[in-house]
C-alpha positions in Angstrom: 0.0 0.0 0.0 0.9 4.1 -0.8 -0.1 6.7 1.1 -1.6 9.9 -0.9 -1.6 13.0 0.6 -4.1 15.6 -0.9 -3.7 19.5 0.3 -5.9 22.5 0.0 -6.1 23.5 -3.7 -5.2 20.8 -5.1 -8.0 17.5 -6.4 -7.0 14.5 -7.3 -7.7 11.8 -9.9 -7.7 8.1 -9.2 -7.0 6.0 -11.8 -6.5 1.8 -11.9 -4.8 -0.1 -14.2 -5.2 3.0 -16.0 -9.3 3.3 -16.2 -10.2 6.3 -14.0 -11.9 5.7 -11.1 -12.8 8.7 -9.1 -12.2 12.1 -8.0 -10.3 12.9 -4.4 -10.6 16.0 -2.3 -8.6 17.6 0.1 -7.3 14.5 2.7 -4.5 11.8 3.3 -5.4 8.6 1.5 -4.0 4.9 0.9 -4.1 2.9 -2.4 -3.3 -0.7 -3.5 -0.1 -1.0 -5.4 -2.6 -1.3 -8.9 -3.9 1.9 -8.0 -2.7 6.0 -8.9 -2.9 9.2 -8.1 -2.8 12.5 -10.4 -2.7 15.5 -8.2 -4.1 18.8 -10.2 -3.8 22.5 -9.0 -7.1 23.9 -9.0 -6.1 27.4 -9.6 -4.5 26.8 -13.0 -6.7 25.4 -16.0 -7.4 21.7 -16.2 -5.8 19.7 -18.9 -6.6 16.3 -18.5 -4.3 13.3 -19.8 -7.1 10.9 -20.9 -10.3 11.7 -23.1 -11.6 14.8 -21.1 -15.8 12.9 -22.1 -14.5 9.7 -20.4 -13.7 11.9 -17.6 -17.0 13.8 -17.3 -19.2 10.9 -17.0 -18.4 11.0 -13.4 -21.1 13.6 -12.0 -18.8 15.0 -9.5 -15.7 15.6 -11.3 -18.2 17.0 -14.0 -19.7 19.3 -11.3 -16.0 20.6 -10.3 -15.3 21.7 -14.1 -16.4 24.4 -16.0 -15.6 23.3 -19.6 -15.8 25.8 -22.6 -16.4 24.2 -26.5 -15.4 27.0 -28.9 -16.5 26.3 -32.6 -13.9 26.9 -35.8 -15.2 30.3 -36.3 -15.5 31.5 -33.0 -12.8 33.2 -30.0 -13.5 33.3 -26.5 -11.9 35.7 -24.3 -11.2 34.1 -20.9 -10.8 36.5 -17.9 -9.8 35.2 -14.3 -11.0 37.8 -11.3 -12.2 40.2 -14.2 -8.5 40.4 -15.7 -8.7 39.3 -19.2 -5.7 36.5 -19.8 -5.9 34.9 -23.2 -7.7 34.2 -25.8 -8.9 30.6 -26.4 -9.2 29.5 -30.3 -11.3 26.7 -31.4 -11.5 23.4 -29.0 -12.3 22.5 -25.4 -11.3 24.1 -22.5 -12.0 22.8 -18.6 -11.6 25.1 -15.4 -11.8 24.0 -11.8 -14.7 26.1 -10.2 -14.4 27.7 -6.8 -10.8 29.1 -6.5 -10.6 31.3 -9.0 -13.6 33.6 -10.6 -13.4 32.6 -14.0 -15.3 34.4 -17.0 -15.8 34.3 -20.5 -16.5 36.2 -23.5 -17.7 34.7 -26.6 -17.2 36.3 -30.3 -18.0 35.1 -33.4 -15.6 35.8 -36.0 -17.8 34.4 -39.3 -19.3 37.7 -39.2 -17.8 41.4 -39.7 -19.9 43.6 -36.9 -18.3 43.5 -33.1 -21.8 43.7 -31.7 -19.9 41.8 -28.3 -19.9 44.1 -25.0 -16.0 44.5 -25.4 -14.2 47.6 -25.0 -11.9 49.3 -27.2 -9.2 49.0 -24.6 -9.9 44.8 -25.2 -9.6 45.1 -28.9 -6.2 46.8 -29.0 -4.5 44.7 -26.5 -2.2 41.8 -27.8 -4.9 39.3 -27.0 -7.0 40.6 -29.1 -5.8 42.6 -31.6 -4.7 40.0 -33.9 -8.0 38.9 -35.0 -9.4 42.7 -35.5 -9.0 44.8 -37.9 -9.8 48.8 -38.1 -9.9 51.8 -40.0 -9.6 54.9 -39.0 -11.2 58.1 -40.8 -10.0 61.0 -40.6 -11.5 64.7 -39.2 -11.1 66.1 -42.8 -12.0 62.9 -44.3 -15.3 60.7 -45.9 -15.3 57.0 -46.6 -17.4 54.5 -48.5 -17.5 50.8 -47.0 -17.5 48.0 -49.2 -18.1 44.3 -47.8 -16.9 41.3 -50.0 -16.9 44.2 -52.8 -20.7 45.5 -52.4 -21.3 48.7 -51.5 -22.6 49.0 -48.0 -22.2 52.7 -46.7 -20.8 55.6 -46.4 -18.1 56.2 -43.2 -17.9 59.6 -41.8 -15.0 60.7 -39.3 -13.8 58.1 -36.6 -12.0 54.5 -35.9 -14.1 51.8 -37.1 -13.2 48.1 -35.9 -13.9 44.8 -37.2 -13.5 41.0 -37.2 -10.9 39.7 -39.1 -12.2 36.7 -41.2 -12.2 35.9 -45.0 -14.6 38.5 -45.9 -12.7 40.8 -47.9 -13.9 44.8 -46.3 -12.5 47.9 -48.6 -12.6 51.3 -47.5 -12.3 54.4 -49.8 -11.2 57.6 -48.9 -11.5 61.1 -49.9 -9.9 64.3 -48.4 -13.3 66.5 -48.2 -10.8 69.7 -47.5 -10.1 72.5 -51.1 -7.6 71.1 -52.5 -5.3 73.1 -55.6 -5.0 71.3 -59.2 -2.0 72.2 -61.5 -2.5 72.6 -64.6 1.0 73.2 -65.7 3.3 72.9 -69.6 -0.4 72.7 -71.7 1.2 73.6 -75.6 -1.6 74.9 -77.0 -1.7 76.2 -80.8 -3.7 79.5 -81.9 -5.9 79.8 -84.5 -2.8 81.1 -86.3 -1.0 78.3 -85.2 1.3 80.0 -82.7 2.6 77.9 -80.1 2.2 78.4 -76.8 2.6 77.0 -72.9 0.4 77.7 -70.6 0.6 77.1 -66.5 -2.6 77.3 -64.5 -4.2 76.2 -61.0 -7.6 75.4 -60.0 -8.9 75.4 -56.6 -11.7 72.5 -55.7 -13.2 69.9 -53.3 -15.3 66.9 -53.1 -19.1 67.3 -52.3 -20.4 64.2 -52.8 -18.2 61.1 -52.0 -20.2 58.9 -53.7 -20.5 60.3 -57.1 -16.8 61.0 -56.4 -15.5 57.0 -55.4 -18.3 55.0 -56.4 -19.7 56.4 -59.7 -16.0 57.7 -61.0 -12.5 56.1 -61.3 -9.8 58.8 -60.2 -12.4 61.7 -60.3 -9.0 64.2 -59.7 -7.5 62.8 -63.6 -10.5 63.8 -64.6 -10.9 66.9 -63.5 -7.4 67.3 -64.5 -8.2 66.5 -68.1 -12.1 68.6 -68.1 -10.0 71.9 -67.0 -7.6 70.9 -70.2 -10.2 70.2 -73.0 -11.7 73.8 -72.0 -8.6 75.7 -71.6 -7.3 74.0 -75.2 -11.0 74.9 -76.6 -10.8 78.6 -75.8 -6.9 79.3 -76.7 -7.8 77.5 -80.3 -10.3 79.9 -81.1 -8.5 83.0 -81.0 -5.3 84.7 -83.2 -2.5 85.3 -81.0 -3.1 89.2 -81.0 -6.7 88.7 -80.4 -5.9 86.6 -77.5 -3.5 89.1 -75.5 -6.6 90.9 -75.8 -8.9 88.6 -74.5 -6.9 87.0 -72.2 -8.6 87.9 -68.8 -12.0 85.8 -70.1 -10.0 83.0 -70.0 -11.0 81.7 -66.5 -15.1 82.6 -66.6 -14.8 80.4 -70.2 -13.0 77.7 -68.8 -15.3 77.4 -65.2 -18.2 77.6 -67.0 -17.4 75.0 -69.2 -16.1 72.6 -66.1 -19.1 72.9 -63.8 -21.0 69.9 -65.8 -18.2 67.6 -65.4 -17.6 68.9 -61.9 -21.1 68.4 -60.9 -21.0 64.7 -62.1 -17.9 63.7 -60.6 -19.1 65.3 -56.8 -16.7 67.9 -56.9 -17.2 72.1 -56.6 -14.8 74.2 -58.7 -14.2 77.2 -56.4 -11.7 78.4 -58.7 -9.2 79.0 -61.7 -6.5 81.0 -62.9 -4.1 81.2 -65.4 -0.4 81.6 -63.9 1.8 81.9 -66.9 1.6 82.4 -70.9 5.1 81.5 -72.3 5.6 82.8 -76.1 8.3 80.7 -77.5 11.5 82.7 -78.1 11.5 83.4 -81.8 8.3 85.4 -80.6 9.3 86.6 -78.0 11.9 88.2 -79.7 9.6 89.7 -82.1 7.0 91.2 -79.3 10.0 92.5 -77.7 11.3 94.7 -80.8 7.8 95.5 -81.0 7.7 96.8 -77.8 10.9 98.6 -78.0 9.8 100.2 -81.4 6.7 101.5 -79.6 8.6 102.8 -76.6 11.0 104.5 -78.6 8.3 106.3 -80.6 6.3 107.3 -78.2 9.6 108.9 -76.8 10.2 110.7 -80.4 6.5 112.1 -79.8 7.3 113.2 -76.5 10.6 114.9 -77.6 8.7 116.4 -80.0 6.1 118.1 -78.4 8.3 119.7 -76.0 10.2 121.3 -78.6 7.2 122.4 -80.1 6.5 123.9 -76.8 9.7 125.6 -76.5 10.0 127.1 -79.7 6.2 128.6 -79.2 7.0 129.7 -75.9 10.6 131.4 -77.3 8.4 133.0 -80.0 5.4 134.4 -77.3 8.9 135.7 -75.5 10.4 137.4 -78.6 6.8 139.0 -79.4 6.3 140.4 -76.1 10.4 141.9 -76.2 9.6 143.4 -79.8 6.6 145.0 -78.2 8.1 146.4 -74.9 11.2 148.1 -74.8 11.2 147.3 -70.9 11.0 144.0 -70.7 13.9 143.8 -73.7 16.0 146.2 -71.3 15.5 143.5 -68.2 16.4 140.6 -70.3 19.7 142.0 -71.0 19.9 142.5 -67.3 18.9 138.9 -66.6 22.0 137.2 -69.0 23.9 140.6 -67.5 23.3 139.4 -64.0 23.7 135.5 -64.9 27.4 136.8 -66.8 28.3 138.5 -63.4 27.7 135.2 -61.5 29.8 133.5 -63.4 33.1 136.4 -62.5 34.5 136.8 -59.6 37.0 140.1 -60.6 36.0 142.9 -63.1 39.2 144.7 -64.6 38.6 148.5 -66.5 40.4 150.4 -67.8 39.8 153.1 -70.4 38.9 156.5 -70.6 36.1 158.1 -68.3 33.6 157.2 -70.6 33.4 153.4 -69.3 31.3 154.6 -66.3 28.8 156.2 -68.8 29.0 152.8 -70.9 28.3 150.8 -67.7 24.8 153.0 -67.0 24.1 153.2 -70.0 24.1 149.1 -70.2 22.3 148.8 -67.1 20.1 151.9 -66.2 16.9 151.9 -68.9 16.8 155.5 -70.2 13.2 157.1 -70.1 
């Protein structure tokens, strides 16, 4: 004979010649030399080393367990004194009831919803986490949800989580902020076939995701090319000259010829400019002789006219002289007195008559 002793926290199973006999409690027991004893900690999880159904036909050792069957396509996430610990995968699963407060969260994972009570906390932790997937959306952001690749919804701002199975879930975005479109190197021919490149900008944003994602493929390319079918209409019907001219109904021409296509891929133009006009150089050359040619006889006209002034105003001068001996004696004393600032020493000499000269020069005589 053996002698078994069985302590608190611990059960034990009796087995002979290997056929299990019965559970033991806490005690000291003896056995036959055919007869053993498998002592199990009751705070730990039971894993049994026999067929755990053979085992449970006892009614007590059945009544000590807490066993958990998870299908293929379902988790369970066991928690011990309301502390989550794993996560059990599919199989059986035995607890010893008593010690330890055991609980247990079931999910199934063949659908795509988390409609289980568990926490965002739960889903992000390691446990967890590897059978969830999420999305998150953005403040300045839409989305459209698509489920095995049928439309399902649209997705405004926030973190969305779900299970990770075979379903295939897609999630389009779009940036619902204004955004700026360049338009830049267009060559562009004139109605008289001059070449030129043109860089602009246009300034919209997305109204109505799903026209914009669902009902349109890359609905910015296409935008793109709208604003360059209009600008390359309105350059083409106009002669080079006559478009210098026209040139600031460019951009009311062009918007008004987008807002169709705009409207039909969800998108508001809120605006568009042109930024450059580049002539190519043999023109350029040309338009800058022009301009030089221009400058410089608008210069000649200028010149001329204030000769023309001068001589008219030298000629009102020489009338007025002619008429009034005064006025012809004090403009002799004007170049007199602009001669005398030019000398610093006056020299005479001569007979007394120079005195009489002098006055004579600068005294009018009545």
């Amino acid at each position: 004979m053996k002698n078994v002793r069985i302590n608190a926290y611990q059960a034990g199973l009796v087995f002979k010649n290997g056929v299990y006999q019965r559970m033991l409690k806490e005690g000291k027991y003896w056995f036959w030399g055919n007869e053993t004893v498998q002592l199990y900690d009751v705070t730990k999880p039971f894993v049994p080393t026999i067929e755990l159904n053979i085992l449970l036909k006892d009614s007590e050792l059945a009544e000590a367990l807490q066993v958990v069957d998870i299908k293929d396509n379902e988790i369970v996430l066991q928690y011990e004194n309301g502390l989550l610990k794993q996560v059990l995968t599919a199989g059986r699963y035995a607890y010893w009831k008593g010690i330890i407060q055991y609980g247990f969260v079931r999910a199934d994972l063949g659908k795509i919803e988390i409609t289980e009570p568990i926490d965002r906390n739960t889903l992000l932790s390691k446990w967890v986490a590897p059978f969830v997937r999420s999305v998150s959306v953005a403040e300045y952001e839409k989305a459209i949800l698509f489920i095995d690749g049928k439309y399902n919804g649209v997705l405004e701002n926030g973190i969305y989580y779900w299970w990770k199975n075979n379903t295939t879930v897609h999630v389009g975005k779009a940036d619902m902020r204004q955004q700026q479109l360049e338009i830049n190197g267009q060559e562009i021919l004139t109605k008289d076939k001059a070449a030129l490149r043109i860089n602009a900008w246009a300034q919209y944003k997305v109204t109505d995701i799903e026209k914009a994602l669902l009902q349109n493929k890359e609905y910015d390319k296409q935008l793109y090319v709208a604003f360059q079918l209009a600008l390359r209409e309105y350059i083409a019907g106009f002669g080079f000259d006559e478009l210098l001219e026209k040139k600031d109904a460019i951009a009311p021409f062009v918007l008004q010829h987008v807002l169709q296509t705009a409207t039909m891929l969800g998108v508001e133009v809120l605006g568009f400019g042109i930024r450059d006009i580049i002539l190519p150089g043999d023109v350029k050359e040309i338009m800058n002789q022009v301009l030089v040619a221009e400058k410089k006889a608008q210069a000649n006209t200028i010149m001329r006219r204030e000769e023309t002034a001068s001589t008219r105003s030298l000629l009102n001068t020489a009338k007025l002289m002619e008429e009034n001996s005064m006025l012809w004696k004090l403009k002799e004393m004007e170049y007199v007195e602009k001669i005398a600032d030019k000398i610093s020493n006056i020299s005479v000499s001569g007979n007394g008559m120079l005195i009489e000269q002098l006055k004579d020069i600068f005294i009018p005589k009545r």
